[in-house]
Biopython code that builds the backbone (N, CA, C, O; Angstrom):
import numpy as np
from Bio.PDB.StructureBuilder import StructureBuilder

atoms = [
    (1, "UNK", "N", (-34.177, 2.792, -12.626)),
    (1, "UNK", "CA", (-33.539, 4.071, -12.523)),
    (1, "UNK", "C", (-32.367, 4.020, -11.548)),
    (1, "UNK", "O", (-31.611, 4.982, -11.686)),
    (2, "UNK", "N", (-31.973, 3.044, -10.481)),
    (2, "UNK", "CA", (-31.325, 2.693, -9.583)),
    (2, "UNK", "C", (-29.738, 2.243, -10.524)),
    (2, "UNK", "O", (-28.597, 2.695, -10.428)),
    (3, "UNK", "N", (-30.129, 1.535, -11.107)),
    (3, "UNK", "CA", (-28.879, 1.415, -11.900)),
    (3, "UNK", "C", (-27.918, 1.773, -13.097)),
    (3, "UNK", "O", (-28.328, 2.896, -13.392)),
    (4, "UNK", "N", (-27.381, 1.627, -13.546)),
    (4, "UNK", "CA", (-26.725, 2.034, -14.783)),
    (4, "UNK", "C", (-26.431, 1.306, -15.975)),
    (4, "UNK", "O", (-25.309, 0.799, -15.987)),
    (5, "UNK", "N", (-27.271, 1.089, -17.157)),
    (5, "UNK", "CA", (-25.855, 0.254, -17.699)),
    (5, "UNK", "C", (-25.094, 0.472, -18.308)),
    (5, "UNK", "O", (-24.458, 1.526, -18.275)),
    (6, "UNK", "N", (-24.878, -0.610, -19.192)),
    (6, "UNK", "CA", (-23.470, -0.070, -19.843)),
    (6, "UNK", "C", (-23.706, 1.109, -20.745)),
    (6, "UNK", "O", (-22.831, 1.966, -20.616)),
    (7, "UNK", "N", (-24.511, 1.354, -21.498)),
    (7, "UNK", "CA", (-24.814, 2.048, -22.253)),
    (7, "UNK", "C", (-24.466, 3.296, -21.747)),
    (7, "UNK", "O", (-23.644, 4.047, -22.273)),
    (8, "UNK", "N", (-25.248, 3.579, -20.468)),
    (8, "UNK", "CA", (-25.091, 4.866, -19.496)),
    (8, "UNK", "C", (-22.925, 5.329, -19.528)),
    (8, "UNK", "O", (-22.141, 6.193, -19.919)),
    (9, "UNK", "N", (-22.969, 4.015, -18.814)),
    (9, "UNK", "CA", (-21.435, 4.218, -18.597)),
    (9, "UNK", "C", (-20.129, 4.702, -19.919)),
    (9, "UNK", "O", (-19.271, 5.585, -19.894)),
    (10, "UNK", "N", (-20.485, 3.675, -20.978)),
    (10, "UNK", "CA", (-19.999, 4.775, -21.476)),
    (10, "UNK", "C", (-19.927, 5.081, -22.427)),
    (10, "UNK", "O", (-19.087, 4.846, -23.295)),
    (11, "UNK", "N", (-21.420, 6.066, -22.410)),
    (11, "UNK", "CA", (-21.247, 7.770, -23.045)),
    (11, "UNK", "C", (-20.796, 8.532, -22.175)),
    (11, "UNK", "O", (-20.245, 9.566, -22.551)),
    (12, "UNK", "N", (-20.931, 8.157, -20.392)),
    (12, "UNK", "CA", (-20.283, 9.120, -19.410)),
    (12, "UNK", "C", (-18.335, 9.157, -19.948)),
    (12, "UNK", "O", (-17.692, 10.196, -20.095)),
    (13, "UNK", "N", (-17.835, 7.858, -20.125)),
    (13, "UNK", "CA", (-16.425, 7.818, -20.767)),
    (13, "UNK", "C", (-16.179, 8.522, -21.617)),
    (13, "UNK", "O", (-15.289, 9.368, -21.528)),
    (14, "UNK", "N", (-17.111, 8.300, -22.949)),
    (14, "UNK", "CA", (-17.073, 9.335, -24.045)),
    (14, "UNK", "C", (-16.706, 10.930, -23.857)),
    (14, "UNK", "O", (-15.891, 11.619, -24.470)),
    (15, "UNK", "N", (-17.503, 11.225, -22.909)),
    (15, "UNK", "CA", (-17.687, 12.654, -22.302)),
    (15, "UNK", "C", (-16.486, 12.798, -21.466)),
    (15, "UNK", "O", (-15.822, 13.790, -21.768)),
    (16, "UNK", "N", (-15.962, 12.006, -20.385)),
    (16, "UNK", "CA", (-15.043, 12.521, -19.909)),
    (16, "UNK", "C", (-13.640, 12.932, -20.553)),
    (16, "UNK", "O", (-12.871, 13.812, -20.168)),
    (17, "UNK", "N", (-13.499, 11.979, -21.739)),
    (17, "UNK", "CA", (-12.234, 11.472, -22.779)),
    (17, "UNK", "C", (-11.993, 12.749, -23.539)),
    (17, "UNK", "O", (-10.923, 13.305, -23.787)),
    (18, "UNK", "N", (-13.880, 13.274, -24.020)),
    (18, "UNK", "CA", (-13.355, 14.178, -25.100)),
    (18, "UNK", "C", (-13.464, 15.628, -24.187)),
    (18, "UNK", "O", (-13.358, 16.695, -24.790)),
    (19, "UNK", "N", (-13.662, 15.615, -22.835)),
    (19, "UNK", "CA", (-13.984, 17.463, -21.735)),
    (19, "UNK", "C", (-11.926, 16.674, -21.455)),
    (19, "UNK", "O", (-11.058, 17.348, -22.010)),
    (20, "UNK", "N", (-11.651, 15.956, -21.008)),
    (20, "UNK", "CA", (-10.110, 16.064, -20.504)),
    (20, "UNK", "C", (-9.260, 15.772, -21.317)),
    (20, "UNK", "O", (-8.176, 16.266, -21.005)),
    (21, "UNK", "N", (-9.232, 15.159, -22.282)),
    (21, "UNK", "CA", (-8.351, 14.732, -23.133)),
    (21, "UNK", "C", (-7.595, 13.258, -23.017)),
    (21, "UNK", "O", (-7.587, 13.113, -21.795)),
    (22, "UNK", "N", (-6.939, 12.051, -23.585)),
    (22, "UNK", "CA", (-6.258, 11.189, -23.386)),
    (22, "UNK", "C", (-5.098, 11.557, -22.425)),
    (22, "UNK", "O", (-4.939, 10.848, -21.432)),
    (23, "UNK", "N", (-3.964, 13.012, -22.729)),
    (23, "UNK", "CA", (-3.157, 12.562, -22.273)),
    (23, "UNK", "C", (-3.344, 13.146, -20.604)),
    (23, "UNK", "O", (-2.670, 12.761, -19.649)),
    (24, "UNK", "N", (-3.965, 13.724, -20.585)),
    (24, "UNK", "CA", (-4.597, 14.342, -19.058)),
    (24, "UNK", "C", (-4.402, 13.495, -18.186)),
    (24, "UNK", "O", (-3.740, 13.476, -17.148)),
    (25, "UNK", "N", (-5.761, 12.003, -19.289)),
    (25, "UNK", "CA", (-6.366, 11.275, -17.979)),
    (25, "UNK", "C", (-5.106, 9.844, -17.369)),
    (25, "UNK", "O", (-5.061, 9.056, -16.424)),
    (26, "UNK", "N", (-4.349, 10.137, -18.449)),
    (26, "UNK", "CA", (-3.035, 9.287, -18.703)),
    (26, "UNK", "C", (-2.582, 9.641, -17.419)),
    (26, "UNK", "O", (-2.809, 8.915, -16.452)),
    (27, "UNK", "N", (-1.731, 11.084, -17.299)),
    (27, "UNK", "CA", (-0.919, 11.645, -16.013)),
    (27, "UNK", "C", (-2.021, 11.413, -15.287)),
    (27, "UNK", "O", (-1.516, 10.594, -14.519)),
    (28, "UNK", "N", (-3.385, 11.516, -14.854)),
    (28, "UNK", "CA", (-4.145, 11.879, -13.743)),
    (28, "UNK", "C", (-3.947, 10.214, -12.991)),
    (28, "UNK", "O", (-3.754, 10.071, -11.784)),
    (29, "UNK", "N", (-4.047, 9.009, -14.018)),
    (29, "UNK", "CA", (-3.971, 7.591, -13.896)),
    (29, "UNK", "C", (-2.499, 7.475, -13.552)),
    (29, "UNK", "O", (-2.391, 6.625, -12.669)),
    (30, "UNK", "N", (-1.272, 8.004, -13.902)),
    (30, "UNK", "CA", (-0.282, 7.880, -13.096)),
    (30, "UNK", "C", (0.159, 8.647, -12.206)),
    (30, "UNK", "O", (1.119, 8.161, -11.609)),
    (31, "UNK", "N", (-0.139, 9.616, -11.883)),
    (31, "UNK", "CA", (-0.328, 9.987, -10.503)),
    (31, "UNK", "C", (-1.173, 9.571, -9.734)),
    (31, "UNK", "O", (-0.792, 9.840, -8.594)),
    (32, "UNK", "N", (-1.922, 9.164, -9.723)),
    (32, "UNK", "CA", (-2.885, 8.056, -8.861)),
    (32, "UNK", "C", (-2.040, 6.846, -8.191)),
    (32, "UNK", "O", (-2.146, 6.456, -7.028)),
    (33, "UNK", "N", (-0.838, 6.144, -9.588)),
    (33, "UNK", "CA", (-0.738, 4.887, -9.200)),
    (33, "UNK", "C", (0.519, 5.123, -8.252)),
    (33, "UNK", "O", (0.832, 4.373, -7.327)),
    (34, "UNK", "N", (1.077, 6.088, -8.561)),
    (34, "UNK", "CA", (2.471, 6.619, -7.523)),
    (34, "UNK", "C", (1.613, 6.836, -6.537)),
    (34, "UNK", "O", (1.685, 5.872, -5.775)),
    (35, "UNK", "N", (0.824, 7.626, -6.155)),
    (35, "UNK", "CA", (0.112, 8.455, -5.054)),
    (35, "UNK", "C", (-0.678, 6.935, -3.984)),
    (35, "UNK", "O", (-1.341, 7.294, -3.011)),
    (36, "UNK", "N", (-0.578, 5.724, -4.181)),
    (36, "UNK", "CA", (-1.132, 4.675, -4.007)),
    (36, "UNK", "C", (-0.018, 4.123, -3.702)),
    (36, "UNK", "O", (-0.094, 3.647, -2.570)),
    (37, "UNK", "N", (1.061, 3.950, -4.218)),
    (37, "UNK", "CA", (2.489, 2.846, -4.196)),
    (37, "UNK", "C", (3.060, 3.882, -3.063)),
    (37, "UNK", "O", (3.570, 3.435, -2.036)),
    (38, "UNK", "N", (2.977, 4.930, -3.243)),
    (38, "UNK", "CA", (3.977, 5.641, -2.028)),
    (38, "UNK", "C", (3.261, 5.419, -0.640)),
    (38, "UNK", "O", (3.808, 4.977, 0.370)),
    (39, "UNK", "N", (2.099, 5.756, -0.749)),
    (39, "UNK", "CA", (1.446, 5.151, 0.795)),
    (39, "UNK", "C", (1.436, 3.753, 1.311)),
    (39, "UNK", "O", (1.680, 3.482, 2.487)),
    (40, "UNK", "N", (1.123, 2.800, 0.314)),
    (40, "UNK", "CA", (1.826, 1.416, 0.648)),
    (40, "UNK", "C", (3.142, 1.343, 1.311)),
    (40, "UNK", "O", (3.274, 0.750, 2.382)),
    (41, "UNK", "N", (3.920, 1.809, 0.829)),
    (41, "UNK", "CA", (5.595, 1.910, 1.644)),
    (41, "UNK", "C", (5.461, 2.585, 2.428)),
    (41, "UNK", "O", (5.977, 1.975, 3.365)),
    (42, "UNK", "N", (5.013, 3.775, 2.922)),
    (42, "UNK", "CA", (4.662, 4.578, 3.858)),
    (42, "UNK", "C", (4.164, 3.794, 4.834)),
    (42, "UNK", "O", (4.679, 3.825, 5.952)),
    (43, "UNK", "N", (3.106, 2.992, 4.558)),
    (43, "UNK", "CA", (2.214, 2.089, 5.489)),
    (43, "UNK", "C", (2.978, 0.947, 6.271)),
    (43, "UNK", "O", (2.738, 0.548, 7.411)),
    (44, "UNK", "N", (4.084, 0.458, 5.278)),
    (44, "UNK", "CA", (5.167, -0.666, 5.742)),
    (44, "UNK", "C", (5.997, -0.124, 6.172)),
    (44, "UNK", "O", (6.647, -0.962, 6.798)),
    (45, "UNK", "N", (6.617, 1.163, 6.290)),
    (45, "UNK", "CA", (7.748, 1.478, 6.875)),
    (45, "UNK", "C", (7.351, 2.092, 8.606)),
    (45, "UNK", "O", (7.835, 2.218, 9.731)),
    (46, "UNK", "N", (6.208, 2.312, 7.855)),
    (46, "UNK", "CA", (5.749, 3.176, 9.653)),
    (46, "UNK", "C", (5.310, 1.239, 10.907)),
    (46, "UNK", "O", (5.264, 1.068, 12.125)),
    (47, "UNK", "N", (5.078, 0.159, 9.573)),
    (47, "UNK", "CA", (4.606, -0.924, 10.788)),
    (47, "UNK", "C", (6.382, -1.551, 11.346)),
    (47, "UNK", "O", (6.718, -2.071, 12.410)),
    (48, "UNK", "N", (7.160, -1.229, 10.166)),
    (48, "UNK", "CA", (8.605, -1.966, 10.521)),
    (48, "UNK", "C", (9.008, -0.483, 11.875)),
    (48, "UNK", "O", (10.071, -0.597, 12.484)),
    (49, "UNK", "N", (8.438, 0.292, 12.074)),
    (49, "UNK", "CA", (9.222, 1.559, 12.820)),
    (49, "UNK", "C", (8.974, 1.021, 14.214)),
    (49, "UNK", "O", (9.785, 0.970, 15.138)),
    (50, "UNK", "N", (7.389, 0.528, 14.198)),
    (50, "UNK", "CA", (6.802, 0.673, 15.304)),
    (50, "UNK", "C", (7.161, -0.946, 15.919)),
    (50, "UNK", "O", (7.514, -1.136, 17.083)),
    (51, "UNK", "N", (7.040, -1.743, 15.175)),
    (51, "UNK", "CA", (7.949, -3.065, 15.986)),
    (51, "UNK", "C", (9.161, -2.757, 16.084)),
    (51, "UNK", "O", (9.578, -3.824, 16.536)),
    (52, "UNK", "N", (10.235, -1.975, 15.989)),
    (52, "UNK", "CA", (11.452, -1.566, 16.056)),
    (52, "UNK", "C", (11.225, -0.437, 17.365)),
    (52, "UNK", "O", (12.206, -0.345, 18.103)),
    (53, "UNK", "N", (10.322, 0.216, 17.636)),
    (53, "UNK", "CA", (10.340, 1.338, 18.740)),
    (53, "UNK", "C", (9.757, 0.141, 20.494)),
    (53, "UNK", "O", (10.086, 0.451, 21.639)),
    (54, "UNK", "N", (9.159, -0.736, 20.240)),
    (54, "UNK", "CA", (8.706, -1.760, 21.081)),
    (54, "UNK", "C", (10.129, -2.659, 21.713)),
    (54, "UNK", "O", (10.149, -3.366, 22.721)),
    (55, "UNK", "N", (11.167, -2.391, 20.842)),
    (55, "UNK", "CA", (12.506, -2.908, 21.470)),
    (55, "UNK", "C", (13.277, -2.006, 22.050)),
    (55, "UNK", "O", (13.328, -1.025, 21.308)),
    (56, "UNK", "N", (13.840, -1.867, 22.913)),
    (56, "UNK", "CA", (15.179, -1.145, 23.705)),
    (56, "UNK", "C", (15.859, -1.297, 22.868)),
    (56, "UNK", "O", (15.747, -2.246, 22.091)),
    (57, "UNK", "N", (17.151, -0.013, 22.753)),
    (57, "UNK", "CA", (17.616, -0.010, 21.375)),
    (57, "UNK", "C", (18.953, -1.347, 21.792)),
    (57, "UNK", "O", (19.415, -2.061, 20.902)),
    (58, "UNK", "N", (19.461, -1.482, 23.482)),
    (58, "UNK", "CA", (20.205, -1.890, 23.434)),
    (58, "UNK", "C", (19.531, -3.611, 23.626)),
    (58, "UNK", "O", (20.423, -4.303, 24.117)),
    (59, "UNK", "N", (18.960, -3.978, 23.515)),
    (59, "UNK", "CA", (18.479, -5.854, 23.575)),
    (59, "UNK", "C", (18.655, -6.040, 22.157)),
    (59, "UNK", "O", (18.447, -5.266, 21.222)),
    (60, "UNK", "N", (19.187, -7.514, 22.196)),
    (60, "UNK", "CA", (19.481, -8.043, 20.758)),
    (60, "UNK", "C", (19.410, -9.734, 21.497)),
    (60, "UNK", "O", (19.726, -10.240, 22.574)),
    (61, "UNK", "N", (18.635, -10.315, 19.851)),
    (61, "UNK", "CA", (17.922, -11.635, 19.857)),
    (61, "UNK", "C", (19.193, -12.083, 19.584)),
    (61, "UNK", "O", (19.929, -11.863, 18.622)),
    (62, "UNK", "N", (19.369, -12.880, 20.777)),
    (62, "UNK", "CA", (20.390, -14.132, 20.297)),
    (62, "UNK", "C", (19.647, -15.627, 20.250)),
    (62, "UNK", "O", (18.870, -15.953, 21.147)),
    (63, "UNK", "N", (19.883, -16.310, 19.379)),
    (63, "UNK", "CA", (19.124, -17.841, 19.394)),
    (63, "UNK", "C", (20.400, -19.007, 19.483)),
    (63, "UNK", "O", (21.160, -19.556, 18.684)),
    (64, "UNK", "N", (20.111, -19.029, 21.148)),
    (64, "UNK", "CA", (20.778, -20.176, 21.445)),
    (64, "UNK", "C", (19.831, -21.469, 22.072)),
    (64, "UNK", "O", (18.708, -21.295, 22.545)),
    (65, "UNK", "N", (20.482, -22.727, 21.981)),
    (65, "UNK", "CA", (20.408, -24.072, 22.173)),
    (65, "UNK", "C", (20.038, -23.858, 23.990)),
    (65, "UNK", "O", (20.711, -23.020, 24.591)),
    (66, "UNK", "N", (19.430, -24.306, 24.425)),
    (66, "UNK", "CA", (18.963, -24.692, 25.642)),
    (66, "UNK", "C", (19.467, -26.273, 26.527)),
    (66, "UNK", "O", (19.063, -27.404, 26.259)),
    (67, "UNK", "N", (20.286, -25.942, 27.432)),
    (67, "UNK", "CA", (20.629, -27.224, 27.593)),
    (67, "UNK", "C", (20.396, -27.628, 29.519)),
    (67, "UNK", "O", (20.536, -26.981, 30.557)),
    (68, "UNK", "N", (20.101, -28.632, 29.268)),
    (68, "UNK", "CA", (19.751, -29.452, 30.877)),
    (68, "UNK", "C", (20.743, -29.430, 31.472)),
    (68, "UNK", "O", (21.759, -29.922, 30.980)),
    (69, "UNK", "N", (20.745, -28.831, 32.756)),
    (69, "UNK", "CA", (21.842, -29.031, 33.717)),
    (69, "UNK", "C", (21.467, -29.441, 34.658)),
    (69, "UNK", "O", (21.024, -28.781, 35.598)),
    (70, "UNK", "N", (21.636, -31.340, 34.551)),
    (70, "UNK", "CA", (21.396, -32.204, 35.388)),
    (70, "UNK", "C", (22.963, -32.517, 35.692)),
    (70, "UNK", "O", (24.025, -32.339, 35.096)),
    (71, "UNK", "N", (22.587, -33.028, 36.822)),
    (71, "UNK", "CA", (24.310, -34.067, 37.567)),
    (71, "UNK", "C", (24.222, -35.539, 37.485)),
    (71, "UNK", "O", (24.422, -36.228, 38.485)),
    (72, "UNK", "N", (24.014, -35.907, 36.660)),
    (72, "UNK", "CA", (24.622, -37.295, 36.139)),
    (72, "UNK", "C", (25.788, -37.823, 36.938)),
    (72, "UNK", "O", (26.326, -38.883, 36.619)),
]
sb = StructureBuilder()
sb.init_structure("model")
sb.init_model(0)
sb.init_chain("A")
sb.init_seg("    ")
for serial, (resi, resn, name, xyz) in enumerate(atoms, 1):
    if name == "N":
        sb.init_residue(resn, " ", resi, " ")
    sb.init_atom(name, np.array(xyz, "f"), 0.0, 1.0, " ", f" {name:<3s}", serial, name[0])
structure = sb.get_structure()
């Protein structure tokens, strides 16, 4: 009774397909996948903000060569 199988699963599909309709569950499945992709970028733009707020606006990486100043 703990589990389901397939059988269970889907007549539950059956039922949901024919109470909402195809093109319902269509928009409901792409608004989901926007509603998912926009928080991803959301998620990357807020981690690029916050290593960008950890710098002074005026310091800038320069990559220079290191050299020995011995007296030969």
């Amino acid at each position: 009774m703990g589990s389901f199988s397939i059988w269970h699963w889907l007549i539950v599909l059956i039922v949901v397909v024919l109470v909402f309709g195809t093109k319902k569950l269509g928009n409901v499945g792409s608004d989901l996948g926007k509603a998912v992709k926009g928080f991803k970028d959301g998620m990357k733009g807020e981690d690029e903000a916050s290593k960008d707020a950890n710098k002074p606006a005026d310091q800038k990486v320069i990559d220079v060569e290191a050299k020995d100043k011995s007296n030969h």
